[in-house]
N, C-alpha and C positions, 0 to 999 in steps of 0.2 A: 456572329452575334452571341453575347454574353446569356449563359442561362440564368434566368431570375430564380433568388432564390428561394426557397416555398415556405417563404416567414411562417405565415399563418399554420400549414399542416405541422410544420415543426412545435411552435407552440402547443399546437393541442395535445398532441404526443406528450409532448413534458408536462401539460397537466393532467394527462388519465398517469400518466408515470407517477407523478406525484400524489393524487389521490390514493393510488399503489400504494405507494408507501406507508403511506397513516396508519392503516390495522398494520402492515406488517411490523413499522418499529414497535409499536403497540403490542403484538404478540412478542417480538424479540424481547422489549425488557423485562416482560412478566416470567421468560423463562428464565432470564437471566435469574429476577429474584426467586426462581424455582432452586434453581440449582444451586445457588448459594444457600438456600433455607435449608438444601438437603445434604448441604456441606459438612463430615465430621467439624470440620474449623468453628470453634467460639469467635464472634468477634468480639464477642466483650474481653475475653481471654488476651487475644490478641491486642485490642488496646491498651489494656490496663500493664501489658508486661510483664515485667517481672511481679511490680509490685501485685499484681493478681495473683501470686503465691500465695502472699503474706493477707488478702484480704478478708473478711469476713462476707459470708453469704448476704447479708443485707446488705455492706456496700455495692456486692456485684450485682444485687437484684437492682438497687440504686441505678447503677452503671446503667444497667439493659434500658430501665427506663426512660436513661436520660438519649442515649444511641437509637429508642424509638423500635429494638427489634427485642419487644416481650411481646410486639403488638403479631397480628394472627397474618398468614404471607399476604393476603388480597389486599388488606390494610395497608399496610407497608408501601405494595406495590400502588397501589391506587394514592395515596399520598404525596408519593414520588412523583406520578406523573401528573398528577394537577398541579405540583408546585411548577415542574421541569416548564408545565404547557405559561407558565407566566413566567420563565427566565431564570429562577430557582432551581438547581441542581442538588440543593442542599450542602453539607459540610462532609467533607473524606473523616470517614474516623480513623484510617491510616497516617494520613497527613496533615492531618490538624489544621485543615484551612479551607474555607469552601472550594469544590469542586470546580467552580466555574474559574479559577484562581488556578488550582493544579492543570488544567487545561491549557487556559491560557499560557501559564509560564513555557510549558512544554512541546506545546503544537506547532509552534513555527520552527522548532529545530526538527521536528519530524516530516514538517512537510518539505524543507530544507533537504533533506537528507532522500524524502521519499520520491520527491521533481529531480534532483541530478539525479539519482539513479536511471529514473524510468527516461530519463533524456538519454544516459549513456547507453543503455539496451535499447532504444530504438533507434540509432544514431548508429551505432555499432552494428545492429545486427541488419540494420536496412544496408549499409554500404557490401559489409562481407558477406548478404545474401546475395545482389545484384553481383558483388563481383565472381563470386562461385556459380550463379547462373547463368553468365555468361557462356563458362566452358565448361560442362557439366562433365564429372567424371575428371576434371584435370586435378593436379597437383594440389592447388588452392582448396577446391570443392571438398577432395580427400581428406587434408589437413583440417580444414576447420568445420568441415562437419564431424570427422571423431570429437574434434574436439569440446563439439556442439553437445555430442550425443553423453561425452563423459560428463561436461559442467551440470547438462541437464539428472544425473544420476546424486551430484555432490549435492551435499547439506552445506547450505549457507553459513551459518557457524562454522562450521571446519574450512572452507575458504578462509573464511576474518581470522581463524588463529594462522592457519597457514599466511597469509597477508603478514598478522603483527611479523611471526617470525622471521619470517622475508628480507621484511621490508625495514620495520623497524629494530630486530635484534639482529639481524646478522649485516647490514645494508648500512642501517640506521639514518636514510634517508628519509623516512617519514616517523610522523608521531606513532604511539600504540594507541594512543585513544582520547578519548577527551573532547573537551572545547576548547582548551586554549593548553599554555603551558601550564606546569604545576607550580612554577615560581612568578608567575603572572598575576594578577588582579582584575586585570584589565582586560574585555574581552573585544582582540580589533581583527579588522575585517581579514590580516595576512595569515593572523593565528587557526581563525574558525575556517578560513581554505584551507589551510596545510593540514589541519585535521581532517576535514571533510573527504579528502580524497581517495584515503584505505577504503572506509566504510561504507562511501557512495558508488568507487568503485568494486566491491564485492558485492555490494547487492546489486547494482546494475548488470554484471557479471553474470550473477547467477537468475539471473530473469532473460538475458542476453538467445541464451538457445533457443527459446520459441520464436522472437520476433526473426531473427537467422533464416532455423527453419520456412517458415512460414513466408518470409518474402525471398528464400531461393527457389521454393514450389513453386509460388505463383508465379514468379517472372521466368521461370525455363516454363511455363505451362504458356505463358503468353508468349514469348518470344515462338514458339511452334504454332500459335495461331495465322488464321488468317489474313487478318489488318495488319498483323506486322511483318507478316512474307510480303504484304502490298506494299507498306512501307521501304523494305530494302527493294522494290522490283522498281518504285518511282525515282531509287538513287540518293535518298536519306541519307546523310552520316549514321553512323554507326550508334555514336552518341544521342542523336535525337530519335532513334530507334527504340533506343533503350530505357532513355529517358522521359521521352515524350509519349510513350506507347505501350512501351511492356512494362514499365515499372508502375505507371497508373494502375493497368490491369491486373499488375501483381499483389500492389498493395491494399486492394479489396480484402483480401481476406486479412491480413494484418490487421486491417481497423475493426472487426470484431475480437482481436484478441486484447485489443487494449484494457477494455472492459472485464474480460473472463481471467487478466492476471492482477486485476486491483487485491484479491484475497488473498494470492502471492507474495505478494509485494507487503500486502500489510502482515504476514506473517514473517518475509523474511525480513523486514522492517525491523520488525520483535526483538528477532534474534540477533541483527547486524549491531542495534542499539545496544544490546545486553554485550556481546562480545566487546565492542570499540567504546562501552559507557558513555554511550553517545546521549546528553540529558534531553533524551526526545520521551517519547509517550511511553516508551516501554520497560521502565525501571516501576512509573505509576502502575501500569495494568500488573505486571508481576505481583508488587505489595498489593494490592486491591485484593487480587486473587485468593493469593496468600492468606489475608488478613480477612476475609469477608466484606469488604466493604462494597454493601450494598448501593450505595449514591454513587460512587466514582465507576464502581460495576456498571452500572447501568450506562452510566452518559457515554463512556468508553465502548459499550458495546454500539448503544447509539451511532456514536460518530463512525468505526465501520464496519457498521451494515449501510449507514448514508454510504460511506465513501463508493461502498460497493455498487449500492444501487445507483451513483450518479456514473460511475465508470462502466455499469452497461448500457445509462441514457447515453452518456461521449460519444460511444462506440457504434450504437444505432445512429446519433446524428450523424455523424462524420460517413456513415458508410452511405448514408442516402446521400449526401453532399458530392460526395464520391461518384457515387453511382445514379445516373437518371431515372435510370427502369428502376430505383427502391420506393415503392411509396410509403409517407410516414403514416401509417395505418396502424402501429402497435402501440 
């Protein structure tokens, strides 16, 4: 008989989770405009450019007022967020176009980028755990747990140049970076794959060693259990021992790392972006940074600290889903 599934506790779970979150994003962008208030960086400076050389103190005092930061930080900050709380993000003074616009262009290429990855590190490392938990201590196990233990030591960045160099300059079977080709116009679906593949594969890569780890522990911890010595004792294939039994019980713990590597992932994101110029979120947050800009600052922090906080809600669902004895009580 089919276990029902416990609609309701889950719900309520995702709205005290959600309640959670209100002062927290709430605290998160007030520090944001903390820290950028306490920024040496001018934005006005920044904006104005070069031509900020050549300007007169009244046009930059002009400037400040028109960019809204002569005003005192509470101001600023509290401004921002009543507009944000009606759909207003306000305008990027880096990018000269509303925020809600630099978002939009940019987010599906990152989320793009940031689903193949985390499909290929959990796809990869769920098979190569189970297959090295198998035979614990053999050939395999040896082999790609160093290997495990080294990726997890490398900087994401230095994979993706190692990658271009690889792949694209010595191989020259894949792109170095991009969306599409440089003699192109046209962005179609063969281009943005052939692209996607360095990048998606070096950050899945490098996310690749935990999920490894973590389902070769749990499934040599379960295969030494009880119910699966009862399993091989009632004549089970070997297959459905594995499958049906130790790999359930192994990938409990997996489904909490889902959640604990979203700030991972959005970090190596960053930098997978910036190496392969991949036109996803992390060319914006770079200039933001950069440049002071408060608005695109914010919404960016905004979206992950969300991302975060819904990829530890994923990870408690799925783990109660998983598991019977979890009740959704947090």
């Amino acid at each position: 008989m089919s276990r029902r599934l416990p609609w309701g506790p889950m719900a309520r779970m995702a709205g005290r989770r959600v309640l959670f979150a209100v002062p927290v994003l709430g605290v998160v962008t007030f520090g944001v405009f903390a820290v950028a208030a306490a920024s040496p960086f001018d934005p006005v400076k920044a904006y104005a450019g070069t031509a900020g050389l050549t300007a007169s103190q009244e046009n930059l005092d002009q400037l400040r007022a028109n960019l809204g930061v002569d005003q005192p930080l509470v101001a600023r900050w509290w401004d921002w967020l009543t507009s944000a709380l009606q759909g207003d993000f306000g305008d990027s003074s880096v990018m000269r176009q509303p925020v809600a616009d630099v978002i939009a262009e940019r987010m599906g290429w990152s989320v793009l980028l940031a689903a193949t990855a985390f499909l290929v590190a959990i796809l990869l490392g769920t098979g190569l755990g189970v297959l090295a938990a198998r035979r614990p201590g053999g050939w395999l196990d040896r082999c790609v747990s160093s290997a495990a233990y080294t990726l997890e030591a490398a900087p994401a960045f230095w994979l993706g140049l190692l990658a271009i160099w690889f792949f694209a300059l010595k191989l020259d079977v894949l792109p170095a970076g991009g969306l599409t080709d440089a003699a192109s116009d046209v962005v179609t679906f063969g281009q943005v794959a052939s692209h996607l593949v360095l990048p998606a594969a070096v950050l899945g890569i490098s996310q690749l060693p935990w999920f490894f780890l973590y389902v070769r522990q749990g499934v040599a911890d379960a295969l030494a259990e009880d119910p699966v010595r009862g399993a091989r004792a009632r004549g089970l294939s070997e297959r459905t021992v594995l499958l049906g039994h130790a790999l359930r019980s192994g990938m409990l713990p997996m489904l909490t790392l889902i959640g604990s590597r979203v700030p991972e992932l959005i970090t190596g994101a960053l930098l997978v972006e910036t190496v392969f110029s991949w036109p996803g979120i992390a060319a914006a947050t770079v200039e933001a940074a950069t440049s002071v800009d408060f608005s695109l600052l914010a919404a960016l922090t905004v979206l992950a600290t969300a991302a975060v906080l819904l990829g530890n809600l994923l990870s408690d669902l799925l783990y109660g889903l998983a598991d019977p004895r979890v009740a959704f009580d947090g």
